[in-house]
C-alpha distance (Angstrom), angle and dihedral (degrees) to the residues before:
residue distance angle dihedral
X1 . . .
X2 3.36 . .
X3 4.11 125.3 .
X4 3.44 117.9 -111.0
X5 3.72 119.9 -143.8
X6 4.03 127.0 -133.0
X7 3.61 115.4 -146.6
X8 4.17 103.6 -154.6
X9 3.84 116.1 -173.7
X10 3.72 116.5 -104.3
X11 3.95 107.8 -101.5
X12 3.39 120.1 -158.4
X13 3.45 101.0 -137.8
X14 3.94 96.8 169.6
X15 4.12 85.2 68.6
X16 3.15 93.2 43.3
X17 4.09 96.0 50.6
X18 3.55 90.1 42.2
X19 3.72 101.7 51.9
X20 3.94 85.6 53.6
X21 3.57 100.7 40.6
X22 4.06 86.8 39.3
X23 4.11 103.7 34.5
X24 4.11 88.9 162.1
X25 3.83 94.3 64.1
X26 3.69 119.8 99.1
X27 3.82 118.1 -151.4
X28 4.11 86.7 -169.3
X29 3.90 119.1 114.8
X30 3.02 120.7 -97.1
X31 3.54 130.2 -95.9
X32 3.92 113.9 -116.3
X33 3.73 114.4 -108.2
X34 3.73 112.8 -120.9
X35 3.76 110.3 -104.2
X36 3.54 130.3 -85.8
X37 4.32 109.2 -73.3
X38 3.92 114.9 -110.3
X39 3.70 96.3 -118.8
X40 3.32 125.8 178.9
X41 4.23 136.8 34.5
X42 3.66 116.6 -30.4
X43 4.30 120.1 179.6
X44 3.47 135.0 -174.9
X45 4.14 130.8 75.8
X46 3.47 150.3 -3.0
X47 3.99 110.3 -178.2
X48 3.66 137.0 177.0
X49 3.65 121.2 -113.0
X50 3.27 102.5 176.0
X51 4.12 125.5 36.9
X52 3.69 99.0 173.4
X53 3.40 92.4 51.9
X54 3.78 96.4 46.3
X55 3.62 104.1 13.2
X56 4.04 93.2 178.6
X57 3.41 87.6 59.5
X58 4.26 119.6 134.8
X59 3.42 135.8 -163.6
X60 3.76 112.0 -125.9
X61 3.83 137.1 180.0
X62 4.04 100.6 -133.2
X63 3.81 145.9 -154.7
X64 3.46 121.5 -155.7
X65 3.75 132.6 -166.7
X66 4.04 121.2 -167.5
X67 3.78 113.3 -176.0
X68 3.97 125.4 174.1
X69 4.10 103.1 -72.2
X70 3.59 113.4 -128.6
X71 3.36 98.9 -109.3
X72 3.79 123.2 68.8
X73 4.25 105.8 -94.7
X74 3.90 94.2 24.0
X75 3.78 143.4 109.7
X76 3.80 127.8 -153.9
X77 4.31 108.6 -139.3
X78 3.67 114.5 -156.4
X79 3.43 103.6 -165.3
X80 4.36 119.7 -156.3
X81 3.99 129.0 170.5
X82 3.86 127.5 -155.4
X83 3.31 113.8 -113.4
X84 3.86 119.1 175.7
X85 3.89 83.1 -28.4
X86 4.14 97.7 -50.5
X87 3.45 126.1 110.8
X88 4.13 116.8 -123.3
X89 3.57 119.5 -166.0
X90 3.97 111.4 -124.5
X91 3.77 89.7 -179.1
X92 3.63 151.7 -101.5
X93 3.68 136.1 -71.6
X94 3.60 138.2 165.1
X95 4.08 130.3 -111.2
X96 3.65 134.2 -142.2
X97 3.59 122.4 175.3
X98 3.63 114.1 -118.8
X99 3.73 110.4 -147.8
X100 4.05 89.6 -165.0
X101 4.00 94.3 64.8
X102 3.85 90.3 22.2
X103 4.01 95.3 -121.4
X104 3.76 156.0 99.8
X105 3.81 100.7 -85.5
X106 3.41 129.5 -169.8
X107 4.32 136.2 169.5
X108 3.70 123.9 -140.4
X109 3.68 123.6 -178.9
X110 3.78 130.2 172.1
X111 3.78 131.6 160.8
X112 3.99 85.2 -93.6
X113 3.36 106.5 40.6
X114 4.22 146.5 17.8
X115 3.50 119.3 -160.5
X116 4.35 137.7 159.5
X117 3.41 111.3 -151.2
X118 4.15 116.3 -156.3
X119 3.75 116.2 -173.4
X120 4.00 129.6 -168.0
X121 3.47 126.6 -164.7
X122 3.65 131.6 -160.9
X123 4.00 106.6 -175.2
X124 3.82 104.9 -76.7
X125 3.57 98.2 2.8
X126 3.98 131.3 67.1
X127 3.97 136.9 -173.9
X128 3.51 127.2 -170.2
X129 3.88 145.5 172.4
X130 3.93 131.5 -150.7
X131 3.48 106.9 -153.1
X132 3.95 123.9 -158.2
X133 3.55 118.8 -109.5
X134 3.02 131.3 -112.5
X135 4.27 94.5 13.4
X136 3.42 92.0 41.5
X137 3.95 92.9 -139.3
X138 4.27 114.1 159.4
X139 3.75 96.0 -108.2
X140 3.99 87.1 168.1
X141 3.79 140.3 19.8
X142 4.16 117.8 -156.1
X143 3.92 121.8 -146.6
X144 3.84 115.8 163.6
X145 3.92 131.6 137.2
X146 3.33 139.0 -131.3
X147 3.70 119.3 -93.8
């Protein structure tokens, strides 16, 4: 008579003996890490896009300065114009990166104005919009470089 063979599915006991002997470890991907912070100076524009929607709106050459936030994952944006070839602070806000819209995002509000700013950069070079708050309309588009 002739033997018959069984055919038994593969376990993979080393998973499974590790996932009870090691209950902490996660076999899940990885989240991606957020990108690497645009630190340092950046110059060039700010422009308006949009004059009906923020009709006090400037043009304005720009410096920015990103330094390490103090919190772990964000940036600190120091913010100048060029005016008559001085630099005026317009402030400071801090930057996460948002992995949704795949930027530096930040939220300012004021009694005068709302506005979320999203900034890409692509090595030496960054673009940006600030966005008004709440109809989300481009009031402002961002292109500087890195120094």
């Amino acid at each position: 008579m002739p033997k018959q063979s069984v055919v038994r599915p593969a376990i993979p006991w080393a998973a499974i003996l590790a996932s009870a002997a090691f209950p902490f470890i996660s076999f899940a991907a990885p989240e991606a890490a957020a990108p690497a912070a645009p630190i340092g100076v950046w110059r060039g524009t700010s422009t308006c896009t949009d004059r009906v929607a923020a009709p006090a709106c400037h043009d304005e050459a720009v410096v920015y300065e990103f330094t390490a936030g103090a919190q772990a994952g964000k940036v600190l944006w120091k913010a100048d114009k060029v005016v008559d070839g001085e630099r005026r602070n317009m402030g400071e806000l801090d930057l996460a990166y948002d992995k949704d819209d795949a930027c530096w995002k930040a939220e300012f509000s004021s009694p005068r104005v709302g506005i979320v700013w999203c900034l890409k950069f692509d090595g030496a070079h960054m673009t940006g919009t600030g966005r008004n708050l709440p109809g989300k309309q481009i009031v402002r588009k961002i292109d500087v470089r890195k120094d």
